[in-house]
C-alpha positions in Angstrom: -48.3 -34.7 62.6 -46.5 -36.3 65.8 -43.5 -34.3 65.5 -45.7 -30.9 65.2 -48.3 -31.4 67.7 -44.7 -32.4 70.1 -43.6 -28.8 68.7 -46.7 -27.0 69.7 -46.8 -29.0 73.4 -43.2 -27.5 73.8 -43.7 -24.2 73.2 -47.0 -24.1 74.9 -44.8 -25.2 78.4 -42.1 -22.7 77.1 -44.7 -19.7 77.2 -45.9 -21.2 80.7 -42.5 -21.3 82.0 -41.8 -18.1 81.3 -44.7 -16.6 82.2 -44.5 -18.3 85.7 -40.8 -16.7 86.0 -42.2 -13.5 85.5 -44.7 -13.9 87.6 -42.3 -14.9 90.6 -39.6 -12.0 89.8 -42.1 -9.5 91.2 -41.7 -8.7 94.7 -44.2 -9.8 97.3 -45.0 -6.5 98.2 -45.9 -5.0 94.5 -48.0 -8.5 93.6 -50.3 -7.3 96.2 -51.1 -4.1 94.9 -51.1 -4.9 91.3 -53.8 -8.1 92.1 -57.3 -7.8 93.9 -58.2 -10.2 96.7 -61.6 -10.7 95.1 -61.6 -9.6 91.4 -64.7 -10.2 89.8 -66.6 -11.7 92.4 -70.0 -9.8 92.8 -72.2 -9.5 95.7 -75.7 -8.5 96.0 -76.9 -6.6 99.1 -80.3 -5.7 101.0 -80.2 -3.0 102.1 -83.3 -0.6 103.9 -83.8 2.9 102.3 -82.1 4.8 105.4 -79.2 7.8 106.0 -76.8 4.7 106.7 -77.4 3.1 103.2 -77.4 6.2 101.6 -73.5 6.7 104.1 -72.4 3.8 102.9 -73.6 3.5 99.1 -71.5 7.1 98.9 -68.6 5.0 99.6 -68.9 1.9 97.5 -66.7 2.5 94.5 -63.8 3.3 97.0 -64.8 -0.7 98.4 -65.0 -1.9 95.0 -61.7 -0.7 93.7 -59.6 -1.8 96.6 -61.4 -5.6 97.0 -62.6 -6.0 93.5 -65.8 -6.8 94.5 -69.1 -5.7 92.6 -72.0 -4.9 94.9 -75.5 -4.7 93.7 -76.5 -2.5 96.6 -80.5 -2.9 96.6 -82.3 -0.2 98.5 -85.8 -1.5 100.2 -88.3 0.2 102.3 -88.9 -1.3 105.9 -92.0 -3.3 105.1 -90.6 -4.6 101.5 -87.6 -5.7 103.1 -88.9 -7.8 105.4 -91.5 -9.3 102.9 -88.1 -9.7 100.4 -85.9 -11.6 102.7 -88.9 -14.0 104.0 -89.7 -15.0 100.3 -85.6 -15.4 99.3 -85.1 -17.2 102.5 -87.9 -19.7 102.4 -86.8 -20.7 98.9 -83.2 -21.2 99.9 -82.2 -18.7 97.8 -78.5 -17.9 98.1 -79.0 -14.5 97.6 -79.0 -11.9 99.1 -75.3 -12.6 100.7 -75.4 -9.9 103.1 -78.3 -8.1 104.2 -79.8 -5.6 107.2 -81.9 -6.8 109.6 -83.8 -5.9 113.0 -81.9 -8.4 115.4 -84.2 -6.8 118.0 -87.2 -8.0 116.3 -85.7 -11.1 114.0 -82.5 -12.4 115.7 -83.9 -15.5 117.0 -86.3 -16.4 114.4 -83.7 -16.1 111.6 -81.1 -17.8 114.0 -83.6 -20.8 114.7 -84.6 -20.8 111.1 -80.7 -20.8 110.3 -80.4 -18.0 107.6 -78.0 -16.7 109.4 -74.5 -17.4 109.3 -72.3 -17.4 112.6 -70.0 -15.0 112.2 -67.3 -16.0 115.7 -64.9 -17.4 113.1 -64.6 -14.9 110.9 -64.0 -12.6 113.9 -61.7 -14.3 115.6 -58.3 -13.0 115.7 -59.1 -10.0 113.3 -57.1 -7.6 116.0 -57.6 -4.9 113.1 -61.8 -5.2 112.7 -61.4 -4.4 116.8 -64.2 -6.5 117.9 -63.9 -5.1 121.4 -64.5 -1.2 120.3 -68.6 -2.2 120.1 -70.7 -1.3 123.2 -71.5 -4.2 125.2 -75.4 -3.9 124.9 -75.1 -3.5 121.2 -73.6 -7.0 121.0 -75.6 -8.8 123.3 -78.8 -7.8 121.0 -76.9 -9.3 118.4 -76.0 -12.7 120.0 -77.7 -16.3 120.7 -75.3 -18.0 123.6 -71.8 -17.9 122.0 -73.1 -17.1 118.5 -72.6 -13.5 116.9 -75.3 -13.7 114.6 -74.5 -10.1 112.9 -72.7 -6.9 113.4 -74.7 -4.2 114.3 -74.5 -0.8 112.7 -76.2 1.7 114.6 -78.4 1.8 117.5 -81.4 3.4 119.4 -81.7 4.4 122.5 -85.6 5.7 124.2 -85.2 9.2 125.1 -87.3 12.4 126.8 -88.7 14.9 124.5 -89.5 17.9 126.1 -91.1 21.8 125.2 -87.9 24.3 126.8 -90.4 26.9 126.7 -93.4 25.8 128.3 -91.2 24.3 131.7 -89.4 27.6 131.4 -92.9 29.4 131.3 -94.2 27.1 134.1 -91.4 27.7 136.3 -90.8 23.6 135.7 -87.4 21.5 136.0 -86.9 19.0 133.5 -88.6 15.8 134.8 -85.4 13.0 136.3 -88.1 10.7 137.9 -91.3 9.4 136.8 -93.6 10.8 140.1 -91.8 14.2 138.3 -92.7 13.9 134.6 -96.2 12.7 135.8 -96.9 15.7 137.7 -95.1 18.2 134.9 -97.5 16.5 132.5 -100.5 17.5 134.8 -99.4 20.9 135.1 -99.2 21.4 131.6 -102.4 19.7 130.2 -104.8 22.0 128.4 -106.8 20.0 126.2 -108.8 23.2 126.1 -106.3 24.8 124.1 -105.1 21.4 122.4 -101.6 21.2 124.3 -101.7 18.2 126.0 -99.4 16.9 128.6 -97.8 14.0 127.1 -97.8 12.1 123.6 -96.1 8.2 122.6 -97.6 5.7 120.8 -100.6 4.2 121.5 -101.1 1.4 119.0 -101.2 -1.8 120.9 -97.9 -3.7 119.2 -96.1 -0.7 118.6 -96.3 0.8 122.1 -94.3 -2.2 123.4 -90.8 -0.6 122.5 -91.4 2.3 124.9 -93.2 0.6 127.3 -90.5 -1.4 127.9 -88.3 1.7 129.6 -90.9 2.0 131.9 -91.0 -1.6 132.9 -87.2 -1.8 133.1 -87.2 1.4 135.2 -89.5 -0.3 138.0 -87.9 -3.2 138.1 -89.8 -5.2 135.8 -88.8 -7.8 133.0 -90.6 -8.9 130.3 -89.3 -12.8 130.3 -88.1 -13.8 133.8 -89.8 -14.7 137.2 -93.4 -14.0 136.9 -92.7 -11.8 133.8 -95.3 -8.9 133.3 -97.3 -9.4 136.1 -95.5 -8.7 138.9 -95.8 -5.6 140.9 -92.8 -3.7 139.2 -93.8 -4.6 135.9 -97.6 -3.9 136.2 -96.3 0.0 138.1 -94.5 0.3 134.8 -97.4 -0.3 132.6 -99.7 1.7 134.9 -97.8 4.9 134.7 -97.0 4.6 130.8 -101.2 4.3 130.7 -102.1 6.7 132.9 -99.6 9.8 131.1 -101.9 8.0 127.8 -104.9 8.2 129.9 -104.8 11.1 131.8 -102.6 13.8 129.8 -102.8 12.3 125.5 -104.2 13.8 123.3 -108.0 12.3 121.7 -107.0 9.0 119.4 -103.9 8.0 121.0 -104.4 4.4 120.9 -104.1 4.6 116.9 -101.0 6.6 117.5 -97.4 5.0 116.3 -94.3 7.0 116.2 -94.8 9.0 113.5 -97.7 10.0 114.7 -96.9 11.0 117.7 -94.0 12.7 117.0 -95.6 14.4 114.5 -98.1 15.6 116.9 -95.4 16.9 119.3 -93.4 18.7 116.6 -96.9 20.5 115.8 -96.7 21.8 118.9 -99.1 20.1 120.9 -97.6 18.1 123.4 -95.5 19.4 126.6 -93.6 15.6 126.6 -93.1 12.9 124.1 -91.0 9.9 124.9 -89.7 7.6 122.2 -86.2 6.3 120.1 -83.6 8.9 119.8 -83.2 8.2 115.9 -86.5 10.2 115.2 -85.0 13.3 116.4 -84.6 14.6 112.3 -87.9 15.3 112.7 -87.1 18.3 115.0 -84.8 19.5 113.1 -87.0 20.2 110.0 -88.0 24.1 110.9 -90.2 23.7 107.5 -91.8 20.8 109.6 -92.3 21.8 112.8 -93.2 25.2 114.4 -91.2 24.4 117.9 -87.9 23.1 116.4 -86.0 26.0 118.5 -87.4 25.0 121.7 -87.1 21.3 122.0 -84.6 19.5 124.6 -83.5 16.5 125.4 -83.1 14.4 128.2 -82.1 10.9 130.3 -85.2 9.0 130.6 -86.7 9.4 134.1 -86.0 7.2 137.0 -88.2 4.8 138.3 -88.2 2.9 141.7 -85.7 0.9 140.0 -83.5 3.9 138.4 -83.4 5.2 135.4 -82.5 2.1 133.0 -84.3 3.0 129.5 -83.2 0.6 126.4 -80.4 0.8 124.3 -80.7 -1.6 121.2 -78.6 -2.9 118.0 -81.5 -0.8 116.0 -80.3 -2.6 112.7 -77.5 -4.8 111.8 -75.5 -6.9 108.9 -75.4 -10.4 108.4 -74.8 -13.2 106.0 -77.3 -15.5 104.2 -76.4 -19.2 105.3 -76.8 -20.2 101.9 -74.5 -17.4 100.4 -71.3 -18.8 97.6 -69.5 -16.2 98.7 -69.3 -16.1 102.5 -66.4 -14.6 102.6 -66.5 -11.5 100.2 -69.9 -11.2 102.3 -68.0 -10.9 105.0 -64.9 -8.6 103.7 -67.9 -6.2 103.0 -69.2 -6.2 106.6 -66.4 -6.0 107.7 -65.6 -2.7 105.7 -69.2 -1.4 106.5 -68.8 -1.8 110.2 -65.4 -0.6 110.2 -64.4 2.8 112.7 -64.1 5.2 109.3 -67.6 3.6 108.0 -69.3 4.3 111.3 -67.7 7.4 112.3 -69.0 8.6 108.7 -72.6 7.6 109.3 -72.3 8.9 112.8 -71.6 12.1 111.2 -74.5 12.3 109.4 -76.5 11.4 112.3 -77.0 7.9 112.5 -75.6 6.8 116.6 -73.0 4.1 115.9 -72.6 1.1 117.9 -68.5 1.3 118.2 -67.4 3.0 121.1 -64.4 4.3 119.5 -66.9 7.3 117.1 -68.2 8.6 120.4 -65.0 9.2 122.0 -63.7 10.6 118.3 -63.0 14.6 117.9 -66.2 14.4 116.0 -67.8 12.3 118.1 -71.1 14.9 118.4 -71.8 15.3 114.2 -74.8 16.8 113.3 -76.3 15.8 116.7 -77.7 18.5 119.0 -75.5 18.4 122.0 -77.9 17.4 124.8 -78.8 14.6 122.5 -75.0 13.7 121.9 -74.6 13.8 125.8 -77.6 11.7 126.7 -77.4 9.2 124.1 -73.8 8.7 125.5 -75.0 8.0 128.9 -78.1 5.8 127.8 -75.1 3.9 126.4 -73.7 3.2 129.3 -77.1 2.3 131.5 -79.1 1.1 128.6 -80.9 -2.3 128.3 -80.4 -4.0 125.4 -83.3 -5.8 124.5 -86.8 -3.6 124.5 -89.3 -6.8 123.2 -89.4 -10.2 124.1 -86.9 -12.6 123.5 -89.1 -15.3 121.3 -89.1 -16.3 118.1 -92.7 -15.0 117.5 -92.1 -11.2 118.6 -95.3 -9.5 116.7 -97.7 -12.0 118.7 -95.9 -11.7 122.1 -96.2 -7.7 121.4 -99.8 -8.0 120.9 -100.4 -10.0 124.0 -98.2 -7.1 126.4 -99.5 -4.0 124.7 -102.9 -5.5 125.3 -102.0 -4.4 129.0 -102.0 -0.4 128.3 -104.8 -1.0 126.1 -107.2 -2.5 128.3 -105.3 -0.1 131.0 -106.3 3.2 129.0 -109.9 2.5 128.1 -110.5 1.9 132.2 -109.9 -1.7 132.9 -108.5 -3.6 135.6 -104.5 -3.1 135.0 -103.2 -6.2 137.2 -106.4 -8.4 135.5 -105.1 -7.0 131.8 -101.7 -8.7 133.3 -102.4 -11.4 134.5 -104.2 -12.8 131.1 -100.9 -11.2 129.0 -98.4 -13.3 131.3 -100.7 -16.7 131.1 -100.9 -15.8 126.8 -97.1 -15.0 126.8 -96.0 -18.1 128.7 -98.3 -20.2 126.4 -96.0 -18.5 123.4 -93.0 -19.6 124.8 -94.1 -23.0 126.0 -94.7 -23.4 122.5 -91.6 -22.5 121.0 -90.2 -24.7 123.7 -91.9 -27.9 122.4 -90.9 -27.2 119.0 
């Protein structure tokens, strides 16, 4: 029984020997196309139901077959997802490994929370991922002092909305200062006739994100010095109320975006000032009426100039307690390449790197005075358009508050002056934690 079981030990190392020989006779060059860096190794991804997921799912098997990765690419609505990722975070689930995110709205709570994984290391020295080619506000949304907490994958910047034919019929420029689109919206108000001067939303947390292109624009902040009641801030949130006030339509302090732009695609608003990623919407002639007759333009200048936001709308990141950070991070890195951007971008989704704008296709299905003010609101943007705390949808209750109380006819710089002392109590809080 020794001498067979010696036998069987022998030619066990035989076959092994051989095998190894074989293996080592193959050049370098054809072991690495005949072997995947990641065979077998799945990955499960949130992702929110959008053009860019539906971009980017298009192009998975091409991913899978070069990697060897298997992605279970999960498609969730806005409100699910966030619901989703709270609940698998909270348990310390390890999945998802990768999923989207609003670094805008989430960044520092996940970062504080650490579900996030930093992600410097794994860009370091990556020469080919070309870190660089991002636009610097889209990066600074996505970063907590030296951290990169995620990549981001496109962006939105606030834009003008405007009727061609009713400033051509008026004998009106297109408004470049605020003084100019309040007046235009004046001249154009005919509730009588339900056209109304100007439309946005209304709705006190969601009005915030617009808001905030008006504050910039006068020289106001939302979390430095006195914050947002000093005189520049509480001009911004006077004009923003008084185009509500004076020239919205009835109801507009239940109005969001859809809403809103719904509303000014029917036809019934002269101006209508919001992210450019809604402009689909105008697109849709089975939709709206006025498709052939709306333009757009720079946001308007305020005392301050014209500096309107320009934020990381949506971005990738890892789960901190992912097995598999760094499949998770070969697909990011694929997903937030130049060819997957420029690809998105050309179905209409603005993409963070600079390189797509600059591209031969740079435009893609975007009209071309949207192209060319997007590109410049790049360039002057702001890149945050909410405060920077960890508890964003309280802190966006307490500043909308301001319009609010602002529109229905009360004291503007008293409405601020209570937000400011509510808002620093928020971030004394998160201070002490």
């Amino acid at each position: 029984m020794e001498f067979i079981r010696r036998r069987r030990l022998s030619a066990s190392l035989t076959i092994a020997l051989m095998i190894l020989a074989t293996a080592c006779a193959v050049p370098r060059e054809e072991q690495s196309m005949t072997s995947l860096p990641y065979a077998e190794m799945k990955l499960t991804v949130y992702a929110l139901t959008h053009p860019w997921s539906d971009t980017i799912k298009s192009s998975l098997p091409s991913f899978e077959a070069t990697t060897g990765i298997k992605v279970d690419f999960k498609l969730i609505t806005e409100e699910q997802l966030a619901y989703k990722l709270a609940v698998q975070f909270l348990a310390g689930s390890e999945t998802p490994d990768v999923f989207m995110y609003r670094p805008y709205m989430d960044k520092r709570s996940f970062h504080d929370s650490g579900w996030t994984t930093p992600l410097d290391p794994y860009i370091a020295g990556d020469e080919e991922f070309d870190f660089a080619d991002f636009d610097r506000a889209s990066m600074e949304a996505v970063t907590i002092g030296q951290h990169v907490t995620s990549i981001p994958i496109f962006t939105d910047q606030q834009v003008l909305y405007y009727r061609k034919d009713l400033l051509k019929s008026h004998g009106l420029a297109v408004p470049q200062t605020m003084d100019e689109l309040l007046d235009a919206a004046r001249q154009l108000h005919d509730p009588g006739n339900e056209l109304y001067g100007f439309v946005a939303r209304g709705q006190r947390n969601a009005l915030v994100t617009p808001v905030s292109s008006f504050v910039f624009s006068q020289g106001g902040e939302f979390m430095t010095g006195r914050q947002v009641n000093t005189p520049e801030a509480v001009k911004g949130f006077h004009i923003y109320a008084t185009l509500l006030r004076e020239y919205g339509p009835p109801g507009v302090l239940s109005m969001s975006w859809p809403q809103a732009s719904e509303l000014f695609l029917q036809g019934k608003a002269a101006f209508f000032s919001d992210t450019s990623s809604i402009y689909n919407y105008s697109t849709r002639r089975d939709k709206s009426p006025i498709d052939q007759h709306i333009g757009f333009a720079l946001f308007p200048a305020g005392d301050a100039g014209a500096r309107p936001y320009n934020v990381t709308s949506w971005a990738l990141a890892i789960n901190s307690k992912s097995l598999n950070k760094a499949a998770a991070w070969e697909f990011i890195r694929w997903a937030s390449s130049k060819e997957s951007i420029l690809k998105a971008h050309g179905n209409g989704v603005p993409g963070p790197r600079n390189s797509v704008w600059a591209h031969k296709d740079g435009m893609g299905s975007f009209p071309q005075d949207l192209a060319q003010v997007i590109q410049r609101t790049r360039e002057i943007g702001i890149s945050r358009n909410v405060p920077d705390v960890t508890d964003v949808a309280e802190a966006r209750d307490v500043i909308g508050s301001i319009v609010v109380k602002a529109v229905l006819g009360e004291d503007i710089q008293a409405a601020a002056d209570q937000a400011n002392a509510e808002l620093q109590a928020i971030i004394d809080r998160e201070l002490s934690r």
